[in-house]
C-alpha atoms as one frame of an Amber mdcrd trajectory, in Angstrom:
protein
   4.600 -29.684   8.421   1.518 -30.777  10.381  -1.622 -29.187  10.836  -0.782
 -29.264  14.814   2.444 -27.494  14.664   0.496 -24.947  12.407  -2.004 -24.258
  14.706   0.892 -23.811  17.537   3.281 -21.191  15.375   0.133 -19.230  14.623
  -0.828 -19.256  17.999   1.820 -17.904  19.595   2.246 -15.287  17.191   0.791
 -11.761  18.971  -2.284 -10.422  16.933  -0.657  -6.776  16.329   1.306  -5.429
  13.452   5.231  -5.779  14.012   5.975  -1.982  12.955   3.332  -0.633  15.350
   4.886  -2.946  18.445   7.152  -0.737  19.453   7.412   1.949  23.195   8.921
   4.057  20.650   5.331   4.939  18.982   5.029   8.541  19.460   1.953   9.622
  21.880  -1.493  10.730  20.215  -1.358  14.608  19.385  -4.102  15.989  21.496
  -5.551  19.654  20.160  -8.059  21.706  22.730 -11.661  21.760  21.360 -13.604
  24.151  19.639 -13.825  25.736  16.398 -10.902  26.660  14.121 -10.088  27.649
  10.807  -7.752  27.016   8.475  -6.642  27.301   4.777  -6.035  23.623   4.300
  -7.911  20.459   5.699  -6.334  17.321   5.423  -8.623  14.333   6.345  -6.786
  11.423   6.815  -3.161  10.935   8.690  -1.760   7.611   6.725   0.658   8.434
   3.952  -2.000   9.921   1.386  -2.738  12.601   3.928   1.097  13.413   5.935
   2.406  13.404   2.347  -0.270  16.119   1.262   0.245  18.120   4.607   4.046
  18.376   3.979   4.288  18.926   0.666   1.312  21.582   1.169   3.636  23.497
   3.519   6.771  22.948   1.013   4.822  24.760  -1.765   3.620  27.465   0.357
   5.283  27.831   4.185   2.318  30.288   4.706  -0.737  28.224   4.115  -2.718
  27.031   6.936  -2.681  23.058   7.323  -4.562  21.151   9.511  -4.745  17.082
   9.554  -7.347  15.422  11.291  -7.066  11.540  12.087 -10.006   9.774  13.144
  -7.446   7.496  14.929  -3.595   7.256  15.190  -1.218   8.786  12.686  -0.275
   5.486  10.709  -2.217   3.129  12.108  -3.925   1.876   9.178  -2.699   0.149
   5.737   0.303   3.147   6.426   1.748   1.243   9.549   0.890  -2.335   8.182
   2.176  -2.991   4.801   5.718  -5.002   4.572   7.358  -1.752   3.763   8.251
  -1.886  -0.519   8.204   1.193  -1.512   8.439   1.283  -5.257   8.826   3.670
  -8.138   6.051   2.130 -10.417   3.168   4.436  -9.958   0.642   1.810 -12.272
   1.196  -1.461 -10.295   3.776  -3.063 -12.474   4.956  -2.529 -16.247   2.231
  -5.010 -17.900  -0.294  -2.889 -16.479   0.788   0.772 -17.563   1.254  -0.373
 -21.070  -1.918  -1.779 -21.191  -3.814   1.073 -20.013  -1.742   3.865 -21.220
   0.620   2.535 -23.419   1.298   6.346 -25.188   2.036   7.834 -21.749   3.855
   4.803 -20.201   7.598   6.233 -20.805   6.197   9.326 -18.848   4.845   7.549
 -16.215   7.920   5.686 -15.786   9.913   8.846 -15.376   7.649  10.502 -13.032
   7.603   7.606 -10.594  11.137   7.383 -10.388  11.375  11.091 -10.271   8.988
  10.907  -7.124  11.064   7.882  -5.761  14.238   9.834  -5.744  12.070  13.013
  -4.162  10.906  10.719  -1.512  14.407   9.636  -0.456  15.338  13.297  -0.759
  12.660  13.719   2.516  13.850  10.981   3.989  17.035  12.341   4.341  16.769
  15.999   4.466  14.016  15.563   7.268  16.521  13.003   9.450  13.522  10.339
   9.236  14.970   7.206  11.002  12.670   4.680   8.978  15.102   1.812   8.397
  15.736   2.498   4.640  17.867  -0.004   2.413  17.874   0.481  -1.044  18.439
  -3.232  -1.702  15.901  -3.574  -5.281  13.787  -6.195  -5.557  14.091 -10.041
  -6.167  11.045 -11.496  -8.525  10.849 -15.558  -8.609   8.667 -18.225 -10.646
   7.271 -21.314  -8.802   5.259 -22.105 -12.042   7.075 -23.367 -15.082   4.765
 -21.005 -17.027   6.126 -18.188 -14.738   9.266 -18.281 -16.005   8.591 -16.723
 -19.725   7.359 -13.951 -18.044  10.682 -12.794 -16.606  12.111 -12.295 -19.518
  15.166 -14.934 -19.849  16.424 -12.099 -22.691  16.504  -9.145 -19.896  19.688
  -8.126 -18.034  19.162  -9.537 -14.781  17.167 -12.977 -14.953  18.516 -15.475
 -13.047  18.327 -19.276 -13.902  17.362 -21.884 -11.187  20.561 -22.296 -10.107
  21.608 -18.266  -9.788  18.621 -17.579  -8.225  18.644 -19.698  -5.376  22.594
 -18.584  -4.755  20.435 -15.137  -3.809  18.025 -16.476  -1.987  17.515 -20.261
  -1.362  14.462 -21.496  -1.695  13.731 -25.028  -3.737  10.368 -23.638  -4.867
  12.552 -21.184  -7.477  12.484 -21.856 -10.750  13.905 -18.910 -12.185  14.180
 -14.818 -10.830  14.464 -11.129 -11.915  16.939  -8.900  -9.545  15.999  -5.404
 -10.080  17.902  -2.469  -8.728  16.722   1.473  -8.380  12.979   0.881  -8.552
  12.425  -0.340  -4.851  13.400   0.267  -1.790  12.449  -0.903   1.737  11.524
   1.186   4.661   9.433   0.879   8.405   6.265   1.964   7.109   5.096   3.148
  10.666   8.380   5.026  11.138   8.154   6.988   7.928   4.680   7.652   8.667
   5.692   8.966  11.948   8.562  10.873  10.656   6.401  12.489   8.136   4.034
  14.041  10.996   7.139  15.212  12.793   8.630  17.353   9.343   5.002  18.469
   8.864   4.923  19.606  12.472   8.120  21.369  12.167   7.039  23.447   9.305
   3.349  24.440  11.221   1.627  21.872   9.964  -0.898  20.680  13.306  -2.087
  17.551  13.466  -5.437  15.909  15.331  -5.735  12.587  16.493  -8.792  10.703
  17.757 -10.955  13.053  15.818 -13.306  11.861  13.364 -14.873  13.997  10.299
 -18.865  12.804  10.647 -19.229  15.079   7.385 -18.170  17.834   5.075 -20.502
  20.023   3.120 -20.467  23.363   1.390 -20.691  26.842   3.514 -20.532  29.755
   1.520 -17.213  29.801   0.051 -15.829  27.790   2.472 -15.937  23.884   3.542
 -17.424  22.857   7.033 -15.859  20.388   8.351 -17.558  18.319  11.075 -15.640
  16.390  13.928 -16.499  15.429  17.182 -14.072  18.426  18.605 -15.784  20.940
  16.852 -15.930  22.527  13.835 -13.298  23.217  11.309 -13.701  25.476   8.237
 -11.584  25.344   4.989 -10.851  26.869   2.168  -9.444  23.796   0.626  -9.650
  20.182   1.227  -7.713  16.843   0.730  -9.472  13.798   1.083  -7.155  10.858
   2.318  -9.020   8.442   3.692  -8.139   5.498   1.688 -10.303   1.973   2.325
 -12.261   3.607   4.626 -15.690   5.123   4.162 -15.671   7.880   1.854 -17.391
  11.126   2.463 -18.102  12.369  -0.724 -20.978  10.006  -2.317 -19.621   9.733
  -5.667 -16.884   7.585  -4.573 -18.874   4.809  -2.685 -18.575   2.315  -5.698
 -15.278   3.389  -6.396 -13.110   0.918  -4.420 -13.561  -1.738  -2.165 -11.901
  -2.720   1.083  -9.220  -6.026   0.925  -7.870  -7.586   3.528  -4.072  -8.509
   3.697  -2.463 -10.265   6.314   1.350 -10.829   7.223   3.232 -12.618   9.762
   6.818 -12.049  11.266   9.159 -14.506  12.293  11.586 -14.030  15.076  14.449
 -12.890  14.380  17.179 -14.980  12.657  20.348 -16.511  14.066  23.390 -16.209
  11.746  23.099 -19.574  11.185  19.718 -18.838  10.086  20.808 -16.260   7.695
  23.462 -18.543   6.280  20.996 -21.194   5.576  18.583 -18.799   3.452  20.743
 -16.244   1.919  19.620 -13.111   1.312  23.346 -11.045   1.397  21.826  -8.228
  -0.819  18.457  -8.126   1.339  16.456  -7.906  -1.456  12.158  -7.620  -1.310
  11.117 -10.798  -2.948   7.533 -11.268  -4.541   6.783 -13.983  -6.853   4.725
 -14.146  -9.910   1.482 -15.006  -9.309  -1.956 -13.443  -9.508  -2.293 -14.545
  -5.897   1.695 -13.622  -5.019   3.417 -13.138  -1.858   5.570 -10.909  -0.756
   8.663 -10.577   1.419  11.503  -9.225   3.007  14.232  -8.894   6.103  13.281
  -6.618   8.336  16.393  -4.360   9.992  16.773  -6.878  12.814  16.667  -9.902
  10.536  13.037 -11.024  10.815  11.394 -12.180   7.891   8.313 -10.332   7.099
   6.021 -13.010   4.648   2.482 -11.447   3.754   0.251 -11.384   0.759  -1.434
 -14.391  -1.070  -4.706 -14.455   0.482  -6.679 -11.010  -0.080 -10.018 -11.072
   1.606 -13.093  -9.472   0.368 -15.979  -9.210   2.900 -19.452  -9.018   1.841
 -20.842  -5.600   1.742 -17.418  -3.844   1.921 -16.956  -4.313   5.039 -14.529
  -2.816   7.472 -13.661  -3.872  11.163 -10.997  -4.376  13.791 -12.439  -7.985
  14.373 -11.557  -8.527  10.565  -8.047  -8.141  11.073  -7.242 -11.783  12.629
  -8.004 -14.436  10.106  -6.715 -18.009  11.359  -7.246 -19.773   7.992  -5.364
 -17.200   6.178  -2.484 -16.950   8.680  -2.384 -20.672   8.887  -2.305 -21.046
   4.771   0.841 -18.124   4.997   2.617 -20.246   7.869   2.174 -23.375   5.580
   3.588 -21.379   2.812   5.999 -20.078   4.478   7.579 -23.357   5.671   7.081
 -24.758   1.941   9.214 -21.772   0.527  12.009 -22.021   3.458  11.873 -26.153
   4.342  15.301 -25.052   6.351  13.563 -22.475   8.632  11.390 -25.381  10.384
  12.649 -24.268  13.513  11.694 -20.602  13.334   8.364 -19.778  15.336   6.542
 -16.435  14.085   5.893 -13.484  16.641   3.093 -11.171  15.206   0.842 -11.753
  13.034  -1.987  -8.872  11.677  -4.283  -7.893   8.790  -4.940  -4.323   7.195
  -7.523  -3.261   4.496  -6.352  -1.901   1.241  -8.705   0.149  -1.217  -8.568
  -1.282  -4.249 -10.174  -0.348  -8.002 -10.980  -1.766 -11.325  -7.278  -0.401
 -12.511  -5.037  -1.457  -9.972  -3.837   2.082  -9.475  -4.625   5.256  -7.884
  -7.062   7.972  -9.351  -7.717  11.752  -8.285 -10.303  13.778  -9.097 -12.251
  16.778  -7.307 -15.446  18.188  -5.724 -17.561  20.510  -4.339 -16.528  23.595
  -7.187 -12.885  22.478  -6.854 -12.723  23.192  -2.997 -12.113  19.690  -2.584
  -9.639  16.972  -4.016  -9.575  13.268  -3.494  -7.126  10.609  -3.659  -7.676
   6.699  -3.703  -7.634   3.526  -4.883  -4.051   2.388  -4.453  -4.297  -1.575
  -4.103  -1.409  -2.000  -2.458   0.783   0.418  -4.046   0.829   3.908  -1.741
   3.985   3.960   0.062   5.360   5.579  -2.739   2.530   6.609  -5.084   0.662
   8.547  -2.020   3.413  11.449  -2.293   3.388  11.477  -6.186  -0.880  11.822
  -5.697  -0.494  14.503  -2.644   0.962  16.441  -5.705  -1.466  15.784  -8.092
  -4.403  17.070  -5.565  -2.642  20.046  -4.663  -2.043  20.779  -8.493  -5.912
  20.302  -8.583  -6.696  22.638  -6.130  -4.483  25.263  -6.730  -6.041  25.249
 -10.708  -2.500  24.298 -12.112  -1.939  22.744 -15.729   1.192  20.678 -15.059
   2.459  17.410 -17.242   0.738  15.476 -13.544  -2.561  16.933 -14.473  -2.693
  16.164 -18.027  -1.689  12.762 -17.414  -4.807  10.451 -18.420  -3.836   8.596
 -15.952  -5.126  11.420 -13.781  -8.094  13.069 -16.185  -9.914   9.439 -16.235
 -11.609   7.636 -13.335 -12.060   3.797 -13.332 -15.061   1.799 -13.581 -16.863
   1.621 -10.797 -17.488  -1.740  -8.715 -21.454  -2.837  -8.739 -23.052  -2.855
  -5.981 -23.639  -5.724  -3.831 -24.704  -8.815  -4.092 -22.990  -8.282  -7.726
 -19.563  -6.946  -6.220 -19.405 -10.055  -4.022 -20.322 -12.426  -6.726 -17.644
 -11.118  -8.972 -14.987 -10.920  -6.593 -15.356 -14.795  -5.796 -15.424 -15.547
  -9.548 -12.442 -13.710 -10.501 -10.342 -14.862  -7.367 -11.124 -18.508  -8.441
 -10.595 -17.932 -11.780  -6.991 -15.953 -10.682  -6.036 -19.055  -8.594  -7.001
 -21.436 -11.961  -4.594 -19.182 -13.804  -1.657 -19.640 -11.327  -2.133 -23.077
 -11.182  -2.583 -23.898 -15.085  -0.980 -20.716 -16.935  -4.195 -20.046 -18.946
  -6.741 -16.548 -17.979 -10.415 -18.106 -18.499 -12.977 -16.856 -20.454 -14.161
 -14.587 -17.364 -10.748 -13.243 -16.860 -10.367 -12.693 -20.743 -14.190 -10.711
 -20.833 -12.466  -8.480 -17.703  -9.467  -7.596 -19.898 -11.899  -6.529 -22.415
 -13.987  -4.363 -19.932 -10.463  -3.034 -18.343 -12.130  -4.261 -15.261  -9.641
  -6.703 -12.263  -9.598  -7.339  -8.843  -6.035  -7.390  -7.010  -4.344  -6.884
  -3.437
């Protein structure tokens, strides 16, 4: 594939996210101005905050919720992921055991405990979101990949049984998994979310900012350009974006992730890849992509190249990287040689918060009045509603087998502060790209074991 094809698929390709290019995007939620009140304040309308809204109004179908979105409801890392939604609640197995290998079988159970309670929404709430609970399809393009599956394991699949599921001639060897993934829209189950939480009371603000939150008596003050809100409680969702409680400002740091979309597939197409059970597919690198069929039979190919700009930067103009979406289109063609013909349609970016773990942590603030949520890397479609528990457990003062979790009790190591973050981040991506290549984790990757410090999308 030539570098001036490249640079034509990419260009055609429309610079918005797939899942958000839709006339059936529901219209901003406009609220009249002034000051209000309420018992709840939910900052943040991606999945952290709809999740905490809804199941707010579950617990107790008198509290007062309010949401406020400085944009649209989803429109963030919510309405641009590729849609996996999996049970796992500590980014894979190898790193729950290593970082709470007593609590691990607990952990296990309470993700897919929240899985199944999340497809219980989905369907009580009539949320049309696309979902196919097709499992998920792990491959090795490395021969020092393929130990890692774990030939011994019900469902590895040799070279040859592999590609009969999906056919690619960069497989070496795959893991089908059922019960721990599933697939959804990501911007429809976003949007279906505000609807339930609208139809239990729940009311939601768009376009509306918090500038800043600070202590009032017993209550919270909550400022937005709209006015005032106060609270007696509040949940923090904003995710990548700048937090408003200083503590946190070392906490994570803002990724970038970008995805393209091919047109959609002809039968013939179809026939010529595969993919009867529809599986997500993600192979087993450090730097790893991922993948899937999207309801009308695009393929949705994203990942690889996470993006750390200097100072933690976020912006819009960050979101439309040609060397990265050229590297994915090259990729892309590698992995599917027989899909030459197929021109992309959208390609986009979003910005993930990710931490030293590679998992979420909670915590509160401001004499309990107010509980946060974040650090995620790449893992909330699933885990946000599991951690809108955990902060409402927080708030309301509740012991429950969430809050002793010390999963939940312990906070990661902070990131350093730049130029150090930057530094790091370069070092260990190199060093990450070394180890898919050769097989073999560097001195500096081995030291960040030690330190239980990483860097992932």
């Amino acid at each position: 594939m030539n570098d001036q094809h490249i640079d034509a698929v990419v260009q055609e390709a429309r610079p918005v996210p797939l899942w958000l290019d839709t006339p059936d995007r529901p219209a901003p939620r406009q609220s009249p101005p002034g000051d209000k009140h309420a018992s709840l304040v939910v900052i943040g309308g991606g999945f952290t905050g709809l999740w905490s809204a809804l199941r707010a109004k579950e617990r107790r179908p008198d509290r007062d919720v309010y949401v406020l979105e400085a944009g649209r409801i989803g429109n963030a890392a919510s309405g641009r992921n590729g849609g996996f939604c999996e049970a796992s609640l500590t980014h894979g197995v190898h790193n729950g055991l290593n970082r709470w290998p007593e609590e691990y079988e607990e952990l296990e159970r309470l993700g897919r405990e929240n899985l199944a309670g999340l497809i219980q929404t989905i369907k009580r709430y009539g949320i049309d979101c696309g979902l196919e609970e097709t499992g998920m399809l792990t491959v090795a393009t490395e021969p020092h990949q393929v130990a890692g599956l774990e030939p011994a394991e019900l469902g590895f699949l040799d070279q040859d049984q592999v590609c009969e599921v999906v056919n690619s001639p960069t497989y070496l060897a795959g893991r089908v998994e059922t019960g721990d993934c599933i697939l959804v829209d990501p911007a429809r189950l976003a949007w279906g979310l505000a609807d339930a939480a609208e139809s239990l009371g729940v009311r939601i603000i768009e376009n509306n900012p918090v500038t800043r939150i600070r202590r009032q008596g017993c209550t919270m003050r909550i400022e937005t350009p709209q006015g005032v809100v106060a609270a007696d409680q509040v949940v923090l969702a904003t995710n990548a974006f700048r937090p408003l409680l200083r503590r946190l400002r070392l906490s994570t740091v803002p990724v970038y992730d970008y995805v393209l979309a091919t047109q959609p597939l002809t039968s013939e197409q179809l026939q010529a890849v595969g993919w009867s059970g529809r599986q997500g597919v993600t192979d087993s690198g450090n730097q790893f992509h991922y993948y899937r069929l999207t309801p009308d039979n695009r393929i949705l190919w994203g990942g690889y190249d996470a993006i750390y700009h200097y100072g933690r930067r976020v912006h819009p103009g960050l979101e439309d990287r040609r060397a990265t979406f050229e590297l994915l289109a090259r990729q892309f063609y590698d992995t599917f040689p027989q899909l030459t013909d197929v021109r992309f349609t959208h390609r986009w970016g979003g910005v993930i918060d990710t931490c030293t773990r590679f998992c979420a942590f909670f915590g509160t603030a401001k004499d309990n009045k107010v509980a946060y949520a974040l650090g995620f890397t790449g893992l909330g479609v699933g885990a946000t509603r599991f951690a809108a528990d955990v902060m409402l457990d927080l708030l309301d003062g509740q012991r429950t087998e969430r809050t002793e979790l010390a999963m939940v009790r312990k906070k990661p190591l902070p990131f350093p502060p730049e130029p150090f973050a930057w530094i790091g981040i370069q070092i260990t991506r190199r060093s990450m790209a070394a180890e898919d290549r050769h097989g073999r984790r560097n001195l500096w990757l081995r030291v960040l074991d030690r330190l239980g410090l990483g860097f992932d999308s």
